[in-house]
ZATI-948878 format. One record per residue: x, y, z of N, C-alpha, C in turn; residue number from 0; chain; residue in three letters. Coordinates in steps of 0.001 Angstrom, whole numbers, plus 500000, padded with zeros to 6 digits. Layout:
<nodes>
+--------+--------+--------+--------+--------+--------+--------+--------+--------+-----+-----+------+
!    n.u !    n.v !    n.w !   ca.u !   ca.v !   ca.w !    c.u !    c.v !    c.w ! seq ! mol ! type !
+--------+--------+--------+--------+--------+--------+--------+--------+--------+-----+-----+------+
!      X !      Y !      Z !      X !      Y !      Z !      X !      Y !      Z ! NUM !   A !  ala !
...
+--------+--------+--------+--------+--------+--------+--------+--------+--------+-----+-----+------+
</nodes>
This chain:
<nodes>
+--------+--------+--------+--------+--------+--------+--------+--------+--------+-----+-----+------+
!    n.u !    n.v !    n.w !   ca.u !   ca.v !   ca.w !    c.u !    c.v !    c.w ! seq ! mol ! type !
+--------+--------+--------+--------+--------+--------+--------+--------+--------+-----+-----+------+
! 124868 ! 652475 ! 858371 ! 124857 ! 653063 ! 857054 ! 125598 ! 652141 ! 856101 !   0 !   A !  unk !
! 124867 ! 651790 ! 855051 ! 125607 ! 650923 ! 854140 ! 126608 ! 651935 ! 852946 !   1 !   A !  unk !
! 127335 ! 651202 ! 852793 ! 127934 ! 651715 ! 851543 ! 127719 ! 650617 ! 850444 !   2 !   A !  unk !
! 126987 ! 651835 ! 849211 ! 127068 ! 650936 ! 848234 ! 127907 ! 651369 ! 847074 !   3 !   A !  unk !
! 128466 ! 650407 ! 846531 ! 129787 ! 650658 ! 845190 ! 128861 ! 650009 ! 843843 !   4 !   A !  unk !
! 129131 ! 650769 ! 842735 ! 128690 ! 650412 ! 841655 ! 128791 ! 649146 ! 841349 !   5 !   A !  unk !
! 128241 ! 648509 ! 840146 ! 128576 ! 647624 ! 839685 ! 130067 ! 647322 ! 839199 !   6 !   A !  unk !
! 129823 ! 648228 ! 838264 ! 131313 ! 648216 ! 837265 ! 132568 ! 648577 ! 838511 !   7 !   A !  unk !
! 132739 ! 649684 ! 839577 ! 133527 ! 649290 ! 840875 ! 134032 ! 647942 ! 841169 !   8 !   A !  unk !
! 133188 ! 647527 ! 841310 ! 132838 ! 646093 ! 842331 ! 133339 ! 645187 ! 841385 !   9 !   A !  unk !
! 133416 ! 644869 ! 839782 ! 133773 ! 644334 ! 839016 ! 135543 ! 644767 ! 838652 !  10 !   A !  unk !
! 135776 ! 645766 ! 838414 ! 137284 ! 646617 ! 838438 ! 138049 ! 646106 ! 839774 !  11 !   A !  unk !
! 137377 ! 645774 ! 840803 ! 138165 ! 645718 ! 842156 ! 138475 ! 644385 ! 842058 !  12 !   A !  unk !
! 137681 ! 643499 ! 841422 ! 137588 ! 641904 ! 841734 ! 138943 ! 641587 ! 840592 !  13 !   A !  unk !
! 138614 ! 642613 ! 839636 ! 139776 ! 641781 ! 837992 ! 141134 ! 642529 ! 838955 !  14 !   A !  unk !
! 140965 ! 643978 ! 839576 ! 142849 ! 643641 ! 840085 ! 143252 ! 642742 ! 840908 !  15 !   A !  unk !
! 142105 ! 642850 ! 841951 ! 142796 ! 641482 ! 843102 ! 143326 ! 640346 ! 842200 !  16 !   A !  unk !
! 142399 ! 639946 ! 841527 ! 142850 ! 638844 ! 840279 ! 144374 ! 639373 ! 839953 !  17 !   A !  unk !
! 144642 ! 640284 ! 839169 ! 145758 ! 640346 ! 838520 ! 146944 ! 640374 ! 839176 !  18 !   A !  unk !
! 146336 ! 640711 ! 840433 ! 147623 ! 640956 ! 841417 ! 147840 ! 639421 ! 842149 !  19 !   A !  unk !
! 146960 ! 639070 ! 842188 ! 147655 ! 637581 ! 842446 ! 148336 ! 636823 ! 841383 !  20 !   A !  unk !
! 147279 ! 636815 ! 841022 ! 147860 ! 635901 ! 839217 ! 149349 ! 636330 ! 839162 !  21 !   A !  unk !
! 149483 ! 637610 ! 839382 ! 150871 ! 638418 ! 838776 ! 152026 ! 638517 ! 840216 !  22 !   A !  unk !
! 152112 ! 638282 ! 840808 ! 152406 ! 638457 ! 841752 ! 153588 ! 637950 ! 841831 !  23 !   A !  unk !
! 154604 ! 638623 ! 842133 ! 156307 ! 638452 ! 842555 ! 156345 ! 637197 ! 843510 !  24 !   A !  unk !
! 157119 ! 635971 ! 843047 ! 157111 ! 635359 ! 844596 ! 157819 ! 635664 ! 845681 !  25 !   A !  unk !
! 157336 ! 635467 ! 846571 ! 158189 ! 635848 ! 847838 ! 158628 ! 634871 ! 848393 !  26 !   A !  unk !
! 159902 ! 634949 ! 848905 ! 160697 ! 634467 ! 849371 ! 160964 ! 634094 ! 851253 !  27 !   A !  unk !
! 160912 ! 633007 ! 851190 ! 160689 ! 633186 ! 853026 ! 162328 ! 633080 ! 853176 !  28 !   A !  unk !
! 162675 ! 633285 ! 854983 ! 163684 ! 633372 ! 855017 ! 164433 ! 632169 ! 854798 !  29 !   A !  unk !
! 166154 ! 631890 ! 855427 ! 166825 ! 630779 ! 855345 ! 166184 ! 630195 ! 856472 !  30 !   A !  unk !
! 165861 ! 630221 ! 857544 ! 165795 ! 629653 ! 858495 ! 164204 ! 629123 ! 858172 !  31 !   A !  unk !
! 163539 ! 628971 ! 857775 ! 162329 ! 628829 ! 856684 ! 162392 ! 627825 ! 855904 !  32 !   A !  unk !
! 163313 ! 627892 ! 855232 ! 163371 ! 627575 ! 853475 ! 164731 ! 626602 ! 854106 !  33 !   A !  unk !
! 165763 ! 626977 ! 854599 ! 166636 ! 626288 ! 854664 ! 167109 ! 624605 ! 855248 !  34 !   A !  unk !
! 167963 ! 623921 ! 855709 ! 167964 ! 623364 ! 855930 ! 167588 ! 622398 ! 857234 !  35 !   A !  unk !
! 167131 ! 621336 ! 857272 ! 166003 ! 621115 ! 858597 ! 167598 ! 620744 ! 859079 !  36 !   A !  unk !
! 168369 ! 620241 ! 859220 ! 169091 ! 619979 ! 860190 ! 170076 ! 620799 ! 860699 !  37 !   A !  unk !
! 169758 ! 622056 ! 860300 ! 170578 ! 623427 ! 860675 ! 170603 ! 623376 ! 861611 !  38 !   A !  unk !
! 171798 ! 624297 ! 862557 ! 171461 ! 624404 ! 863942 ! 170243 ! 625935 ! 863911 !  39 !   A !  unk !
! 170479 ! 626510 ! 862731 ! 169519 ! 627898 ! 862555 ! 167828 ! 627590 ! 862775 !  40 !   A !  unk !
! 167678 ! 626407 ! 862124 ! 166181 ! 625710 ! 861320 ! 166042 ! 625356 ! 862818 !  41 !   A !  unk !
! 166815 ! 624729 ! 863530 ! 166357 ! 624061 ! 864814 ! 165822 ! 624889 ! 865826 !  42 !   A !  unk !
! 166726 ! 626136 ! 866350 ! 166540 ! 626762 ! 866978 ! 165325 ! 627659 ! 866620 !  43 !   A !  unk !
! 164798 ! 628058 ! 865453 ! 163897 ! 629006 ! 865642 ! 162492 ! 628167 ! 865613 !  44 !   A !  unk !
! 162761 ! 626744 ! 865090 ! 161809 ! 625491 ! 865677 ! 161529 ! 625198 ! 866981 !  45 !   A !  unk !
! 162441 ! 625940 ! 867876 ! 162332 ! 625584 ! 869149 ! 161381 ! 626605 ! 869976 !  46 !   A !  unk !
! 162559 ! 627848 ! 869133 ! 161575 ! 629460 ! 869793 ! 159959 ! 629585 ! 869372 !  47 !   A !  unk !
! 159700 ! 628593 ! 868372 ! 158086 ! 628129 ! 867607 ! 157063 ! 627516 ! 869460 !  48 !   A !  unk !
! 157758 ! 626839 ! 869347 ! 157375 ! 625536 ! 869873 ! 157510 ! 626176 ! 871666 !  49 !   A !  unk !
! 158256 ! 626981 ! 871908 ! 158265 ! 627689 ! 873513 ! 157288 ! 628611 ! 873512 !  50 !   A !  unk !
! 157106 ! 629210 ! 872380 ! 156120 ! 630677 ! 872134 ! 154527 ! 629903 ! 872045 !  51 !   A !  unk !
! 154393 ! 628722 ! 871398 ! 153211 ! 628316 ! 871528 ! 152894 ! 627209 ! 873032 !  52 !   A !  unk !
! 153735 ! 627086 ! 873662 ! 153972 ! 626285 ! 874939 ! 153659 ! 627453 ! 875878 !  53 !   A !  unk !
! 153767 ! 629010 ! 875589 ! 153581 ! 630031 ! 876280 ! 151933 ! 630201 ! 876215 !  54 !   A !  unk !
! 151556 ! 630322 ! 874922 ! 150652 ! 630704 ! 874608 ! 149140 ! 629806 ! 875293 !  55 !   A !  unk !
! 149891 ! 628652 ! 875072 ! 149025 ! 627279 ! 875390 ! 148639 ! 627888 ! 877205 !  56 !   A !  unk !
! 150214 ! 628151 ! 877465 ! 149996 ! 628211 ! 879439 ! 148904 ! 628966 ! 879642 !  57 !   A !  unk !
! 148903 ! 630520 ! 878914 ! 148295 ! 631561 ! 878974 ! 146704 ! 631290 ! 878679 !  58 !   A !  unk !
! 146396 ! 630419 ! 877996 ! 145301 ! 630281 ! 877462 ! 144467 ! 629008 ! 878325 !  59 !   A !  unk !
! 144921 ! 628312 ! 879116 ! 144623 ! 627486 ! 880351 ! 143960 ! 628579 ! 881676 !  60 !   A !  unk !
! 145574 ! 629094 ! 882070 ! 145112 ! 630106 ! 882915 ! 144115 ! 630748 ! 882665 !  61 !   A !  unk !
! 143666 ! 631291 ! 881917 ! 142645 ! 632603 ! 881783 ! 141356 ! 631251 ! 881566 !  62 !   A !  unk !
! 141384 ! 630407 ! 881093 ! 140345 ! 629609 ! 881390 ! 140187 ! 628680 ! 882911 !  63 !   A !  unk !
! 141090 ! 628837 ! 883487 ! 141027 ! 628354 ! 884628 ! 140666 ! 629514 ! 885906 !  64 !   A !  unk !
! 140735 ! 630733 ! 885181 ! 140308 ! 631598 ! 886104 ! 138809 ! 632232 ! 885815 !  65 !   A !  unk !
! 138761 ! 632078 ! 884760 ! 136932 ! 632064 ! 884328 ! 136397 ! 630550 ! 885053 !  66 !   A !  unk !
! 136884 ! 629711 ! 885259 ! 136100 ! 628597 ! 885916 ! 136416 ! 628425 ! 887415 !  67 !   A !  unk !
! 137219 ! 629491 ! 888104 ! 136806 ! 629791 ! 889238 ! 136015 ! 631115 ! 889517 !  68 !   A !  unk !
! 135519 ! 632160 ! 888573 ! 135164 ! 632626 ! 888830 ! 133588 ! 632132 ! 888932 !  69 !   A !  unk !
! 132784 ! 631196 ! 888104 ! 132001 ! 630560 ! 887751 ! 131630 ! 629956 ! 888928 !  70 !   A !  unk !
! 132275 ! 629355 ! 889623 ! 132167 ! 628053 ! 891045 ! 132267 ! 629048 ! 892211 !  71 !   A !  unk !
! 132978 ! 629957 ! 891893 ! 132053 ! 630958 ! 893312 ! 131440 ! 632108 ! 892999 !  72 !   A !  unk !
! 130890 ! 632048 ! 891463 ! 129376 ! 632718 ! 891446 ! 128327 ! 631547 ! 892545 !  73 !   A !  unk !
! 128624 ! 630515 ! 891394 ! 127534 ! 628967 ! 891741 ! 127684 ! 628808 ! 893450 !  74 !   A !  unk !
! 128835 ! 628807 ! 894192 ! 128702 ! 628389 ! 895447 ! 127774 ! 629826 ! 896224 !  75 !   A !  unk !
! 128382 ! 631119 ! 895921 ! 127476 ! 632632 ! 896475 ! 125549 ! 632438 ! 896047 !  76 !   A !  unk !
! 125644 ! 631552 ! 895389 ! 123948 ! 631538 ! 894639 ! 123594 ! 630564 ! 895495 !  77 !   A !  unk !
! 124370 ! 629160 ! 896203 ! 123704 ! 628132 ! 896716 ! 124106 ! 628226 ! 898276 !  78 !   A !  unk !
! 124509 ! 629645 ! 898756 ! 124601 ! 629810 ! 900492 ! 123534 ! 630689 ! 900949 !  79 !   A !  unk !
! 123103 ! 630090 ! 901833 ! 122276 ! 630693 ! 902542 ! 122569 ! 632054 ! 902836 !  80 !   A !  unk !
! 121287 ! 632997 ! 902816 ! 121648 ! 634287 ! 903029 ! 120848 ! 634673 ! 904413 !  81 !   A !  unk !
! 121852 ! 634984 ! 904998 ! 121181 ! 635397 ! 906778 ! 120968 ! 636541 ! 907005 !  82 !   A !  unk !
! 120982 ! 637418 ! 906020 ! 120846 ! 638952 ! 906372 ! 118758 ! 638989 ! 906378 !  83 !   A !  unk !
! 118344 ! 638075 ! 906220 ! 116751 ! 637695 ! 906873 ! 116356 ! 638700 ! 908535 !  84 !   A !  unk !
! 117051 ! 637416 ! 908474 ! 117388 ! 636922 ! 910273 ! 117481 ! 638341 ! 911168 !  85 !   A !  unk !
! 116680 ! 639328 ! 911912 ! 117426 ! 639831 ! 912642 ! 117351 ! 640169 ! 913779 !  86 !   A !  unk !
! 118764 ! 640190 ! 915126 ! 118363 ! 640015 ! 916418 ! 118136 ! 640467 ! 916591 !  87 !   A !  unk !
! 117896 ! 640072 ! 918405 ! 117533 ! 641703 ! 919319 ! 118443 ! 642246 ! 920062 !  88 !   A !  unk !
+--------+--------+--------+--------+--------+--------+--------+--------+--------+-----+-----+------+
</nodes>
């Protein structure tokens, strides 16, 4: 189901986004942000950056390394012989 908005809507919505940027308070990031790079503050949460994406990185290997074993023993179950053919007496 679509929703449809008027013209003049659709025009009113576009001029506030406008105004509200245009107008817009700046914001302020924190000290550890903004502050000084040779802080011990600036450093450390440069570090907790840099472990959290060293995490993220691990996490994101693994889960691709376990989709590419799941893959290689689809591929090896597709290329073994199936003996349930075969049956004795």
């Amino acid at each position: 189901m679509k929703i449809k908005l008027p013209h003049n809507q659709i025009l009113m919505s576009a001029l506030l986004l406008t105004l509200l940027v245009l107008f817009a308070l700046d914001v302020s990031a924190c000290t550890a942000c903004v502050g000084d790079a040779d802080d011990s503050q600036s450093k450390g949460v440069n570090a907790a950056i840099f472990v959290m994406l060293g995490g993220l990185g691990f996490l994101a290997m693994a889960v691709g390394a376990l989709f590419f074993s799941f893959l290689r023993r689809i591929k090896n179950m597709d290329a073994a012989p199936s003996n349930t053919a075969e049956a004795s007496p």
